[in-house]
KEKE-3310 file (N, C-alpha, C; in steps of 0.2 Angstrom, whole numbers, plus 5000, padded with zeros to 4 digits):
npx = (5004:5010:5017:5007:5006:5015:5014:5004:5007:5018:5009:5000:5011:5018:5028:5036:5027:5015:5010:4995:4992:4981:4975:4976:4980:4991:4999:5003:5009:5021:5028:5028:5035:5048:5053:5053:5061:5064:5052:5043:5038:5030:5027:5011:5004:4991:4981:4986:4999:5017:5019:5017:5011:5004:4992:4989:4986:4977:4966:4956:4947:4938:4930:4922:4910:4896:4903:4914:4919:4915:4924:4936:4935:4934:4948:4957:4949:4949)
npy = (4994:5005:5005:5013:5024:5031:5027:5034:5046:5049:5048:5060:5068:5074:5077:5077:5074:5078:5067:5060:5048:5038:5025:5010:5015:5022:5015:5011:5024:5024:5014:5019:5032:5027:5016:5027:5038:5052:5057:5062:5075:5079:5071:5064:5057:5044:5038:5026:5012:5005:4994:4980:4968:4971:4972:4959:4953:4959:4960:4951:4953:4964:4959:4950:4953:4962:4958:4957:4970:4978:4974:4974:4990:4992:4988:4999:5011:5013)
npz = (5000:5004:4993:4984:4986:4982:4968:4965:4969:4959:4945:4948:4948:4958:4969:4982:4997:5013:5023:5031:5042:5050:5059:5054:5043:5049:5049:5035:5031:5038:5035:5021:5025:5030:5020:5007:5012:5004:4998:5006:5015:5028:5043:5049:5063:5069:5081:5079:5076:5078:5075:5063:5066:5077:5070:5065:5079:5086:5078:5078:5091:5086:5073:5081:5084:5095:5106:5105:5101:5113:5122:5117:5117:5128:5135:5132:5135:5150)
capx = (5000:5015:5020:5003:5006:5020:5011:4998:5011:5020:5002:4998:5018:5021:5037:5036:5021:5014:5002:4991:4990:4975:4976:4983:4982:4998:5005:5006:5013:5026:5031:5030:5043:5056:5055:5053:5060:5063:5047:5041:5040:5030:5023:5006:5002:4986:4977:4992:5004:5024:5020:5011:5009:5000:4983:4986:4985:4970:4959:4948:4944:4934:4925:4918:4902:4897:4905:4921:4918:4914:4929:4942:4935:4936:4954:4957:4945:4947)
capy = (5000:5011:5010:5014:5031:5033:5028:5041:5054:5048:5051:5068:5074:5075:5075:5076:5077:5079:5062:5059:5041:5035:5017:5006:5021:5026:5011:5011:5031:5024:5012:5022:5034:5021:5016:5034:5045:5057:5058:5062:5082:5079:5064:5065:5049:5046:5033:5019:5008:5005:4986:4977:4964:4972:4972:4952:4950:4962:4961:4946:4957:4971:4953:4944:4956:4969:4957:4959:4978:4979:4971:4980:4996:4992:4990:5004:5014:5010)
capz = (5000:5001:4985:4979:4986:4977:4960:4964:4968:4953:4942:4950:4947:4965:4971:4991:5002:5021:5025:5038:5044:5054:5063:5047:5036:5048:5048:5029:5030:5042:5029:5016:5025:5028:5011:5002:5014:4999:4993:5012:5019:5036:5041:5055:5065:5073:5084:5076:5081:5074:5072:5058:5071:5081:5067:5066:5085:5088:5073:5081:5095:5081:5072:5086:5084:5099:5114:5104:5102:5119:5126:5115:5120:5137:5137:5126:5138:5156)
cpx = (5004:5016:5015:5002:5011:5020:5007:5000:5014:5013:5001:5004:5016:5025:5038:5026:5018:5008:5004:4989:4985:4974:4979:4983:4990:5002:5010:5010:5020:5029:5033:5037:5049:5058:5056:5053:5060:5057:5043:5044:5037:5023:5017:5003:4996:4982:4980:4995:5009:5024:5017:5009:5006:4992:4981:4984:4979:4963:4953:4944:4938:4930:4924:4911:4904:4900:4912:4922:4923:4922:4936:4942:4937:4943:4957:4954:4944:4946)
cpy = (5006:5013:5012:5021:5033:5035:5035:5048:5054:5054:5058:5074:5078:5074:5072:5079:5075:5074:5062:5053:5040:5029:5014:5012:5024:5021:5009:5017:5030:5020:5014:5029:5030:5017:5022:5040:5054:5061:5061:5070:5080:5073:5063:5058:5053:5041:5025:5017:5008:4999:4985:4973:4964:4973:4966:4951:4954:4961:4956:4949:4962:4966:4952:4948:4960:4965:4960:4966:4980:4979:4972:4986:4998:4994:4996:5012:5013:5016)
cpz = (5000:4997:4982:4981:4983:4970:4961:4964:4962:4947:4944:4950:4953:4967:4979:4993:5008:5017:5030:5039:5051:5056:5058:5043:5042:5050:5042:5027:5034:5038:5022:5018:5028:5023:5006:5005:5011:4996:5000:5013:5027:5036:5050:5057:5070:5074:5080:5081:5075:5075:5070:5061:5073:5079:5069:5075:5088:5082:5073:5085:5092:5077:5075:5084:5091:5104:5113:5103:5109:5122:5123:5116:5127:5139:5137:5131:5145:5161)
residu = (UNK:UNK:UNK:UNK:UNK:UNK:UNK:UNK:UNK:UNK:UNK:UNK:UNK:UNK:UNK:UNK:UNK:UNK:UNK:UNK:UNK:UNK:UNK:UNK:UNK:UNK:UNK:UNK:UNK:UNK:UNK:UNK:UNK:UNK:UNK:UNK:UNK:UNK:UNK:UNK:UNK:UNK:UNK:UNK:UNK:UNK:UNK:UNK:UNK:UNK:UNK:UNK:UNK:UNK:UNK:UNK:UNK:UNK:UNK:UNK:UNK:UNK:UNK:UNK:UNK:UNK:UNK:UNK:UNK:UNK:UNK:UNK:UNK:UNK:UNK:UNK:UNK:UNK)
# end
């Protein structure tokens, strides 16, 4: 998904530009700036994590339905 920022900046002849990553949106902008830190001016994280790891090991908890909501808000929310 990185690189498909890069095509897009490619296509729009953009050189460098400020992203904003939101949950995996900043985990894919945080791999996009350690692959393309050239193409990168300033880079806004927000409500992520610095390990892809860390989607596989919670993203059951968001499918269970509302008990599994519930019971990852809680953490997340105490």
């Amino acid at each position: 998904m990185a690189r498909d920022i890069v095509d897009l900046l490619d296509y729009l002849q953009i050189p460098e530009a400020d992203l904003l990553g939101i949950s995996m949106g900043g985990i894919i902008v945080q791999t996009f700036a350690v692959e393309y830190p050239n193409r990168l001016r300033k880079l806004i994280l927000a409500s992520t994590s610095a390990e892809r790891k860390y989607l596989k090991n919670n993203e059951s908890g968001w499918i269970r339905g509302s008990e599994g909501v519930s019971a990852k808000m809680s953490s997340y929310f105490t």
